[in-house]
N, C-alpha and C positions, 0 to 999 in steps of 0.2 A: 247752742249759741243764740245768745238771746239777739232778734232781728231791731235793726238799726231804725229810727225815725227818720222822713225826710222830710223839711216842710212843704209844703203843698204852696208853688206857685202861683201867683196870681192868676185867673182865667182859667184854673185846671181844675177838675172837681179830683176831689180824695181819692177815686178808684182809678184814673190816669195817671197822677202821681207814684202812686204805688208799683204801678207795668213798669212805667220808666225805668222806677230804681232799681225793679228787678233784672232788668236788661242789662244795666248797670254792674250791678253785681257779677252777675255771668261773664260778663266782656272778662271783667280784672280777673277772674276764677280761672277763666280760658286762658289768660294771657300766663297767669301763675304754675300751668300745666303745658306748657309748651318748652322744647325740650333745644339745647344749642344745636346744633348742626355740627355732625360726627364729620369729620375727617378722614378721605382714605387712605384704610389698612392695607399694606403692602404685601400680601400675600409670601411666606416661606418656602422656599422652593428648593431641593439639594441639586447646587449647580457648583462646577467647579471649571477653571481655567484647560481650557484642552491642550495637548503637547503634541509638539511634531516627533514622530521617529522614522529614522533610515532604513530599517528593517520590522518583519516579520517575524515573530516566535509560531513554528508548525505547532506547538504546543509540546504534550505530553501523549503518548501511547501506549497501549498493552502491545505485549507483543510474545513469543519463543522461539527458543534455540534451536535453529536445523545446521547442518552440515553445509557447507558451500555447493559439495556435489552428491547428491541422492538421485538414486537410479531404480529402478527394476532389475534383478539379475533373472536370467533367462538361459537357455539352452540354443545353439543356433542349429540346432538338429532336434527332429521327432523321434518318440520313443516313449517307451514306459518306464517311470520314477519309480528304481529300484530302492534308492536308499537315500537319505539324508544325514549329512555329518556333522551337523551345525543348528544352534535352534535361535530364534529371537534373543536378544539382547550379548547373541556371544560376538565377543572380540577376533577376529580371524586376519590373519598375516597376509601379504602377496603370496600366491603361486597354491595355497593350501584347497584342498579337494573341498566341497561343499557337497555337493551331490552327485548323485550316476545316474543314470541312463540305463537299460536291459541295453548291452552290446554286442547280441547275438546278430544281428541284423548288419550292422557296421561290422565288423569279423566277418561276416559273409562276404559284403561288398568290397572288403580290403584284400580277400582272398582272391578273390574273381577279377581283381585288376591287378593281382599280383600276375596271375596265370598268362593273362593277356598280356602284359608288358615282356615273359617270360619269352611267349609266342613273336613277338613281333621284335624283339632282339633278333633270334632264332633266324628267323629271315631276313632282318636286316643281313644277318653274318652270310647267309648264301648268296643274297644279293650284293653284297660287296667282294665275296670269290669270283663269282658268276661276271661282275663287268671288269676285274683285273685279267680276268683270262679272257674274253672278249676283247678288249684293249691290245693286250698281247698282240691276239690273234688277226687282227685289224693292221696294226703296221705290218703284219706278212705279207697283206691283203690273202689272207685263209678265209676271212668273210667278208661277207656284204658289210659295204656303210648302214643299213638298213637294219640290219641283228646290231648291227654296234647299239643302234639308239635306241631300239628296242631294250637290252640291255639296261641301258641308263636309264631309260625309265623305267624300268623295275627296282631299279637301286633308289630311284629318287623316290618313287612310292612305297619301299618299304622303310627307308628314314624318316619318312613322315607320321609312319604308322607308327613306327618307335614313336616318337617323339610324343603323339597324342596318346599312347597308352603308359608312357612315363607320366602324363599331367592328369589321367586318371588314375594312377597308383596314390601320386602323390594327394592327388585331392579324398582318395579313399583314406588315406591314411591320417588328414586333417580331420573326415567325419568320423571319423574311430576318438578321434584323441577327443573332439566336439560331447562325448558321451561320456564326457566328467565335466563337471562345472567346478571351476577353478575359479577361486576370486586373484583379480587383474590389479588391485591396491588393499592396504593396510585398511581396515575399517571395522563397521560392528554392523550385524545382522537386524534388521529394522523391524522387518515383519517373515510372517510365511505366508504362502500363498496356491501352494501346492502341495498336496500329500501321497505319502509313498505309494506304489502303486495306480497312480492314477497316471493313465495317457495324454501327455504332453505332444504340442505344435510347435513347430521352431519358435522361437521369440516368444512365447507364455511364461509371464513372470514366474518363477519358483520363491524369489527371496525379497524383498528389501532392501538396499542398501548404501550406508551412508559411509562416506569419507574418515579417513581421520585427518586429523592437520585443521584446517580452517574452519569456522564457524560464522554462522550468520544466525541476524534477526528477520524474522519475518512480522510484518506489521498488516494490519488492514483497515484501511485510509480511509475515513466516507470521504463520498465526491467533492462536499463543501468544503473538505481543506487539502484536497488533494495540489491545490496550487501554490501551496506553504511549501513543497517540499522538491528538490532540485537533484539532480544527480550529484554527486561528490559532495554533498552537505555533512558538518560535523554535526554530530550525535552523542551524549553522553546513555551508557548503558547501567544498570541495576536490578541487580537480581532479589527477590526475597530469599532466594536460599542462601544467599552468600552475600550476609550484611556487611556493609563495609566496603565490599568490593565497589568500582566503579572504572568500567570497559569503554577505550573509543571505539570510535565505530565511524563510518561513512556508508551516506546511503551509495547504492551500488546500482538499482538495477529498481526500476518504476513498470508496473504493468502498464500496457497501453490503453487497456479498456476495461469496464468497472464489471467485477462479477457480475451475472446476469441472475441469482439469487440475493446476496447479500449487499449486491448493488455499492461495494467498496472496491480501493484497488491494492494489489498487494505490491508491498514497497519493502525490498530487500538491501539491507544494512549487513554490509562484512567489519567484524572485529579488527582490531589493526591487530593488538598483539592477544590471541583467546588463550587462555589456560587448559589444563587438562581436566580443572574441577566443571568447566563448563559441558553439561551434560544434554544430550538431545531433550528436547520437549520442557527445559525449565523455560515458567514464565519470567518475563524481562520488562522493565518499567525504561522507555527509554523517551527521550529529552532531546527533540531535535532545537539547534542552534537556529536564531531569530535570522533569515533568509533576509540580503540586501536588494532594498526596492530600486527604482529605475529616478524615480524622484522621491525630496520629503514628503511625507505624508502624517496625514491626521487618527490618532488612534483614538475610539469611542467606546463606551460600555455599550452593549445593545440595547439595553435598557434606554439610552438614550436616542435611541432612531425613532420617529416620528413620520408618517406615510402621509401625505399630502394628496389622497387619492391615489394616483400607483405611481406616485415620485415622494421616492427619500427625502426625507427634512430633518431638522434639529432646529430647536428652539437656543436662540442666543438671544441673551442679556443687551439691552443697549446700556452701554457703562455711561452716557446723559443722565437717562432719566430711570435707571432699573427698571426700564419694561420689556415686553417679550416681543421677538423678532421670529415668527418663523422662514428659515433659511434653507431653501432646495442645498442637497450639498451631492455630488457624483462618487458613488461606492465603488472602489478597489478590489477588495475582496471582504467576506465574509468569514468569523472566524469561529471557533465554539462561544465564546464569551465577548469578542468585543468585533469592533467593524473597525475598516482602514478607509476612512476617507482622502478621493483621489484631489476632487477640489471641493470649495463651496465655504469651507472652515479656513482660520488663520490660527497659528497658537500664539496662545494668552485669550483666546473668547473663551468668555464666562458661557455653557452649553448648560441646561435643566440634564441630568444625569437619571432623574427618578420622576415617577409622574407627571411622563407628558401627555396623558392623555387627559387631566386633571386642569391644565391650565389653557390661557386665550391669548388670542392676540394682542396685544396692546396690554396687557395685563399688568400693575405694577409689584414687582416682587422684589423679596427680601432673600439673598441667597445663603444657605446654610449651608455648612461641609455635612458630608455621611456622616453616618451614626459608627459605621463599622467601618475600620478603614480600610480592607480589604475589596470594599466597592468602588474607593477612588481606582478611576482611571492607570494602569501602566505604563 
């Protein structure tokens, strides 16, 4: 760029002239290189309208099939485990033998109270000839009033005797029959737990065993949603084994206190109407029905909570001027996937759903929907 002449004013020598115009130059160069003034960009944020609802969904749970009643079956008498009639997974009717006992010992004691009952009739019978003739002989006055009552109490203490060797007959005769195990309902053998030959204590399990007739689900809660879930609440049930099918169900029966291992609570669900395909121990997918709250409430993605030092917040839109509001709001419950705010929200506020840890106070933003729609809010 070939350099510009400038003439040389009066009183200036040729080398001041020159700095001048250089300065000159520079200014306009400077001024040429100076850039508008940006405008601010409204920062994109996925935020969406939050909604009130009336209720809770407990969600979704694993869960399996047990029987309504499952027991231990047992022996109410001691003895040694002669035989077993029945083994795990059999079907067994009311009244049907399962197991025995060595009955040599009962048979003893049922003999030995037979004898004795035998004996104390025996005297009963003399002691009631014994005060009829006595009586007799009393209105003759042939004896004393004194053998009279004598008398009667011999009578009266040999009735007595009967009577307690009749209640040990009988009771010998219930620990005789105790040395079969009989099952008491229609059901199916669960487990075993004892094997033949082995010496038995009154009430040590020998069997397993489950109900037939009703069926339940057994569930295991964690503690965070254990509040989802109510007594008599409907339930829809689903099995993998048996596509297609879908069982109501009602919960039934909440443990009061959370395993002390797995730190959940177990929450028992009866079938309304169970089938006969429904089989001990299948897994169950079941869908407990959205629990009614006390007041409306605000449902939130977790993604959307925001901690304010140790107080809950959420960021809301001011619909003015699209800037950012962080708003204390009071939590309800917690849920796997979203939060029920109790106040602090209204629905229709626009709430940042994603990246709130990314954005500022007063910040001006532009709201986008999700990308997937399965992260808006339900």
């Amino acid at each position: 760029m070939q350099q510009q002449e400038f003439p040389t004013p009066p009183g200036l020598t040729r080398r001041a002239a020159w700095l001048a115009g250089t300065v000159v130059i520079s200014l306009l160069l400077a001024a040429c290189g100076k850039k508008a003034p940006e405008v601010d960009q409204a920062m994109p944020v996925i935020a969406l309208p939050v909604q009130a609802v009336d209720g809770v969904s407990a969600g979704r749970f694993p869960g399996d099939i047990h029987a309504r009643y499952e027991m231990p079956l047992s022996f109410r008498v001691g003895g040694q485990l002669t035989a077993r009639y029945v083994n795990p997974g059999d079907l067994v009717k009311k009244g049907q033998a399962l197991a025995q006992l060595d009955p040599t010992d009962a048979g003893n004691q049922l003999a030995a109270a037979k004898a004795a009952l035998d004996a104390a009739e025996h005297r009963l019978l003399f002691a009631t000839q014994q005060r009829d003739r006595d009586e007799a002989q009393s209105k003759q006055n042939l004896i004393s009033h004194l053998q009279l009552e004598q008398t009667q109490d011999a009578y009266a203490s040999a009735l007595a005797a009967r009577d307690q060797a009749k209640q040990q007959f009988e009771l010998a005769q219930s620990q005789s029959r105790y040395t079969t195990l009989i099952a008491d309902h229609d059901g199916a053998i669960t487990s075993r737990q004892a094997d033949t030959g082995q010496v038995l204590s009154a009430g040590q399990a020998v069997f397993g065993f489950a109900w037939s007739g009703e069926r339940e689900v057994y569930l295991d809660v964690p503690e965070s949603r254990i509040d989802g879930i109510v007594i008599g609440q409907v339930a829809k049930v689903t099995l993998p084994a048996l596509p297609g099918r879908v069982f109501d169900a009602r919960v039934r029966e909440m443990s009061p206190a959370a395993d002390p291992q797995s730190r959940t609570y177990l929450v028992k669900l009866t079938i309304d109407r169970p089938a006969d395909m429904l089989q001990l121990g299948m897994t169950a997918d079941v869908v407990l029905q959205a629990v009614k709250t006390s007041s409306t409430a605000i449902s939130i993605p977790v993604t959307a909570l925001f901690h304010q030092g140790e107080h809950p917040a959420v960021w809301v839109i001011r619909p003015a001027d699209a800037t950012l509001e962080l708003r204390p709001v009071t939590i309800d419950r917690y849920g796997e996937h979203d939060v029920l705010i109790a106040s602090g929200l209204q629905a229709g506020e626009r709430v940042v759903m994603q990246g709130v840890h990314t954005v500022s106070i007063g910040e001006k933003v532009a709201p986008i929907a999700p990308p997937h729609p399965e992260d808006a809010p339900q």
